[in-house]
C-alpha positions as CSV (number, residue, x, y, z in Angstrom):
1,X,122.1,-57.8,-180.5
2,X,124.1,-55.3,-178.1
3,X,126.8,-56.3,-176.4
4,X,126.4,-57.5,-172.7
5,X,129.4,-56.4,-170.9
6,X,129.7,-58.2,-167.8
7,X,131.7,-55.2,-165.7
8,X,129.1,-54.3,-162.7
9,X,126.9,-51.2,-163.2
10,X,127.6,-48.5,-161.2
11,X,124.2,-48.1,-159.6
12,X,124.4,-51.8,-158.6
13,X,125.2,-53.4,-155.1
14,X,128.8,-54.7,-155.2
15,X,129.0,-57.6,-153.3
16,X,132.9,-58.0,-151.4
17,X,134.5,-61.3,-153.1
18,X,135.1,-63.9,-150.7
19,X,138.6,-64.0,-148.7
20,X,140.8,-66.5,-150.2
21,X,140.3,-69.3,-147.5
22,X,143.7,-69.5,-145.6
23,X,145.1,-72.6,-143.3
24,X,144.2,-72.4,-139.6
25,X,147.1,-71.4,-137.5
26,X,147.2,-74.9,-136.1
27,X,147.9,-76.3,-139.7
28,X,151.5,-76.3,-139.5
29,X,152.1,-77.4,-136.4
30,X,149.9,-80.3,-136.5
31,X,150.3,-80.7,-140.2
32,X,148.9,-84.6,-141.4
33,X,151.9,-86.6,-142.8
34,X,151.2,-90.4,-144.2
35,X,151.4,-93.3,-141.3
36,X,154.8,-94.6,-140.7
37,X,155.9,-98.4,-142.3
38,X,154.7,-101.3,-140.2
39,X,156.9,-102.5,-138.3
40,X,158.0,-106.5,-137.8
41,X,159.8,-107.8,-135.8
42,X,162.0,-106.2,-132.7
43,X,165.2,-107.2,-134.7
44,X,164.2,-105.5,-137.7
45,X,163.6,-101.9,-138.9
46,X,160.1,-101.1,-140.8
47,X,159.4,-102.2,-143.9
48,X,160.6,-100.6,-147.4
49,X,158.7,-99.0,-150.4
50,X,158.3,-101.6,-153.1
51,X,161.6,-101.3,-154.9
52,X,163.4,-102.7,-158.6
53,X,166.6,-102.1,-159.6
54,X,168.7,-103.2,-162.2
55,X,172.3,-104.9,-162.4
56,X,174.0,-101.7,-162.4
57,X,172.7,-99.9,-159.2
58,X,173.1,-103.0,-156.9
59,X,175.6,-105.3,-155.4
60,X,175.0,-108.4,-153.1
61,X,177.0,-108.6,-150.4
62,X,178.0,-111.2,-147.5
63,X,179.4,-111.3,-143.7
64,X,179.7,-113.8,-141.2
65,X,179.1,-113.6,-136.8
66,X,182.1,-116.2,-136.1
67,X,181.8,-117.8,-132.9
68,X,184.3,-120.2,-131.2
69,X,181.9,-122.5,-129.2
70,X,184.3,-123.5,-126.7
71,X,185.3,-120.0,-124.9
72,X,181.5,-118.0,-126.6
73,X,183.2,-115.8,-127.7
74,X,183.1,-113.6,-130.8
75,X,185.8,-113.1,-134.1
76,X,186.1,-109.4,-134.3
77,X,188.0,-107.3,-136.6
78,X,189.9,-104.0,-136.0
79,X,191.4,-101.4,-139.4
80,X,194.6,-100.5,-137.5
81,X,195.2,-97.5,-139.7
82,X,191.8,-95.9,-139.8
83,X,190.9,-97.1,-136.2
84,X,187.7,-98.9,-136.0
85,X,186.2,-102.3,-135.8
86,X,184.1,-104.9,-137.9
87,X,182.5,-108.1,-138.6
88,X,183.9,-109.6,-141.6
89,X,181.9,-109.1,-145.0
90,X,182.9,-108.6,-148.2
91,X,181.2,-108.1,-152.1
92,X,180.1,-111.4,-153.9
93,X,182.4,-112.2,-156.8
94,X,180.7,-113.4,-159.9
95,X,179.8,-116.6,-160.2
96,X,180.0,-116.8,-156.3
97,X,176.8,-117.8,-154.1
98,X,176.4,-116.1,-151.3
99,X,177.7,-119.2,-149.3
100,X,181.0,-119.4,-150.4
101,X,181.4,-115.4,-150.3
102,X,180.5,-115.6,-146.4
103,X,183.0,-118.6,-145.9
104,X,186.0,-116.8,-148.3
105,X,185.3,-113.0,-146.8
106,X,185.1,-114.7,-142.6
107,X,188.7,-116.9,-144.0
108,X,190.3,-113.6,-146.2
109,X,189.8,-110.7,-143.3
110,X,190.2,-113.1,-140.3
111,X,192.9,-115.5,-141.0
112,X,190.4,-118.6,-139.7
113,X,188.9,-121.4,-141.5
114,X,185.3,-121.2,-140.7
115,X,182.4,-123.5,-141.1
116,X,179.2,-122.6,-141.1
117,X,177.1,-122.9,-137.5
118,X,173.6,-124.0,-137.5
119,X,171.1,-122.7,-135.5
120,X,167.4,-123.1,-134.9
121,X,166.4,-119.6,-137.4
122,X,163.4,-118.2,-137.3
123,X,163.8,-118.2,-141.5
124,X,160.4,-117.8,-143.6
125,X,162.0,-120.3,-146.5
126,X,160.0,-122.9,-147.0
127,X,160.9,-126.5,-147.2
128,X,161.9,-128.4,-150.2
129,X,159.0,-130.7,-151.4
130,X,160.8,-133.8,-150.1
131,X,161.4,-132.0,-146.6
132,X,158.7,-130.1,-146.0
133,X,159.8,-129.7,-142.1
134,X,163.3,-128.4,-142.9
135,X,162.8,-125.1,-141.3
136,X,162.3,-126.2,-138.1
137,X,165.7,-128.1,-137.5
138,X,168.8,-126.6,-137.3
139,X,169.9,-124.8,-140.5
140,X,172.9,-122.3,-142.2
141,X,170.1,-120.1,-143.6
142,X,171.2,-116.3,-143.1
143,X,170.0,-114.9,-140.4
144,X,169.6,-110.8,-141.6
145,X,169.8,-109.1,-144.3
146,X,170.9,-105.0,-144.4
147,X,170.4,-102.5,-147.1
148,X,173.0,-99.3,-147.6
149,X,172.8,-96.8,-150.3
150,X,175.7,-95.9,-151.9
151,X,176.3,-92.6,-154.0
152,X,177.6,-92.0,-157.5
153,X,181.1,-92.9,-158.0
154,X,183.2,-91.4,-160.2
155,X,186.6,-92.6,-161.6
156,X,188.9,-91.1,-164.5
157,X,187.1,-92.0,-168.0
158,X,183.7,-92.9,-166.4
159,X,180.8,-92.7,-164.0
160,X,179.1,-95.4,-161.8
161,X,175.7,-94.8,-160.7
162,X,174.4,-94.5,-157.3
163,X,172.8,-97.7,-156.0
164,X,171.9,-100.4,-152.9
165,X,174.3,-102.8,-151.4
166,X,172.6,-106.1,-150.1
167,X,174.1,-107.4,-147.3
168,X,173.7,-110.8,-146.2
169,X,174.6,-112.4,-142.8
170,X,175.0,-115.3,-142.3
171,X,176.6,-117.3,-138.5
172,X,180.1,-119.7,-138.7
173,X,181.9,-121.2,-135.7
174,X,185.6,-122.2,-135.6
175,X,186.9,-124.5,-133.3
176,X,188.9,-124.1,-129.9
177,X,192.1,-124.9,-131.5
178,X,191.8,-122.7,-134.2
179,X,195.3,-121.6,-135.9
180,X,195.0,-118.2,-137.6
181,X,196.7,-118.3,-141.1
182,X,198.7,-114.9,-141.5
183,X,198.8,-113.3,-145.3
184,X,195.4,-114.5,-146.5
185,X,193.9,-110.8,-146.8
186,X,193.7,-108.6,-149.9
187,X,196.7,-105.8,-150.6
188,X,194.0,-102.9,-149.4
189,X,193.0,-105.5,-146.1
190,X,196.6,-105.2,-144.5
191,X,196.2,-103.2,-141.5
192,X,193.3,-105.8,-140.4
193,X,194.0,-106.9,-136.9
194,X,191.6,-110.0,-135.8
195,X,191.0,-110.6,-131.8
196,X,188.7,-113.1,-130.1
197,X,186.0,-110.7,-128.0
198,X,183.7,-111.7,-125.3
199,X,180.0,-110.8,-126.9
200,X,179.6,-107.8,-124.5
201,X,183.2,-106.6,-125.7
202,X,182.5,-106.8,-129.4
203,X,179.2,-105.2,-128.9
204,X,180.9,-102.3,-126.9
205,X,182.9,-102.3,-130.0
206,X,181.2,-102.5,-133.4
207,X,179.3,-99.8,-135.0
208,X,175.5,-99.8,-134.4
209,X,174.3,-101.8,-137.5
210,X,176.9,-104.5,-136.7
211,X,176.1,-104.8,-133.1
212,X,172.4,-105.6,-133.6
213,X,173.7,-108.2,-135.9
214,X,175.8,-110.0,-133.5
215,X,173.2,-109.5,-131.1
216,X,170.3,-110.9,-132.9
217,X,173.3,-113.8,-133.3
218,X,174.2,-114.5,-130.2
219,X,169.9,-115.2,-129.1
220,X,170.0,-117.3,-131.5
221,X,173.5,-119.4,-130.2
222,X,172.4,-119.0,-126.8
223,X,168.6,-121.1,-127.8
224,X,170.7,-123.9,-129.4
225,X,173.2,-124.1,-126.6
226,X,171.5,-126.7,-124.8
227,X,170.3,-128.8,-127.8
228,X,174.2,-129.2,-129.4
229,X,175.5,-132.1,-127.1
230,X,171.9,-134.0,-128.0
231,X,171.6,-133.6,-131.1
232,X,175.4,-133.5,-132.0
């Protein structure tokens, strides 16, 4: 049998190949991109991708919004040397829960001994079996929660990787007579100046992140306000 070659005979019709089909000009100006997160609330940002990650690229983390009940207003602190201002926070130690690293960060940066302050939440925790209505009264539950990503870090015979620090916020009080103890601050925390702000003062203050967070704090004080002398 002869060999068929499949080149087009001269005496045949050649037929232009199609144009290779090329994006309308519009494409890149209105190009399609995936629909943003859902939002929740108005004190949150949009949700997050599905995440894990292991030990080594996270680290849980704590602050406190101090307010002194009697004069409202707010512990703030300022870095004297590098010149700006912040809530106190602070990494959890191990074996620490996240309690006592709010209540040992607020007493190691500020100088006060603060309790925590309860407030009517909006937390989704449920109730413990025996106290199924829990949620709805008063509670130390923290109020947000913030994510940073942090790059890798190297030091002299090793590398640590890139990971997320957990944040979590939580809301003390100390009381009108409240004695600041001096000295109680780590060796790098020794520029830390701590001042009593009015609310709009400290938010005129603090970086954006932190000022939602005494924000979303102080709507929370303000709802309780009325209830405290009933129900104290």
């Amino acid at each position: 049998m002869a060999h068929q070659s499949h080149r087009t005979p001269q005496n045949q019709t050649q037929w232009p190949r199609p144009a290779a089909q090329s994006q309308p000009q519009w494409h890149h100006r209105f190009r399609l991109s995936p629909p943003p997160p859902p939002r929740m609330s108005p004190w949150s940002s949009a949700q997050v991708p599905d995440s894990s990650w292991c030990d080594e690229n996270f680290l849980l983390g704590a602050g406190m919004v101090v307010f002194q009940p009697e004069t409202h207003k707010v512990v703030v602190l300022y870095e004297s040397k590098k010149k700006y201002w912040f809530l106190p926070k602070g990494r959890k130690d191990v074996g620490e829960s996240l309690e006592q690293t709010a209540l040992r960060e607020a007493y190691e940066e500020s100088g006060y001994r603060v309790e925590f302050l309860p407030l009517f939440t909006q937390t989704s925790a449920p109730g413990p079996p025996s106290d199924r209505d829990a949620p709805f009264r008063m509670n130390c539950e923290p109020i947000k929660i913030a994510t940073h990503s942090y790059p890798e870090r190297r030091r002299r015979n090793y590398t640590l990787p890139a990971g997320e620090y957990l944040s979590f916020w939580y809301v003390g009080q100390i009381p009108g007579n409240a004695v600041r103890e001096e000295g109680t601050g780590m060796a790098d925390e020794v520029n830390y100046v701590t001042h009593l702000l009015t609310v709009r003062e400290a938010l005129s203050r603090l970086g954006s992140d932190e000022a939602q967070v005494v924000s979303y704090a102080y709507a929370l004080y303000v709802h309780v306000r009325p209830w405290r002398r009933h129900l104290s």
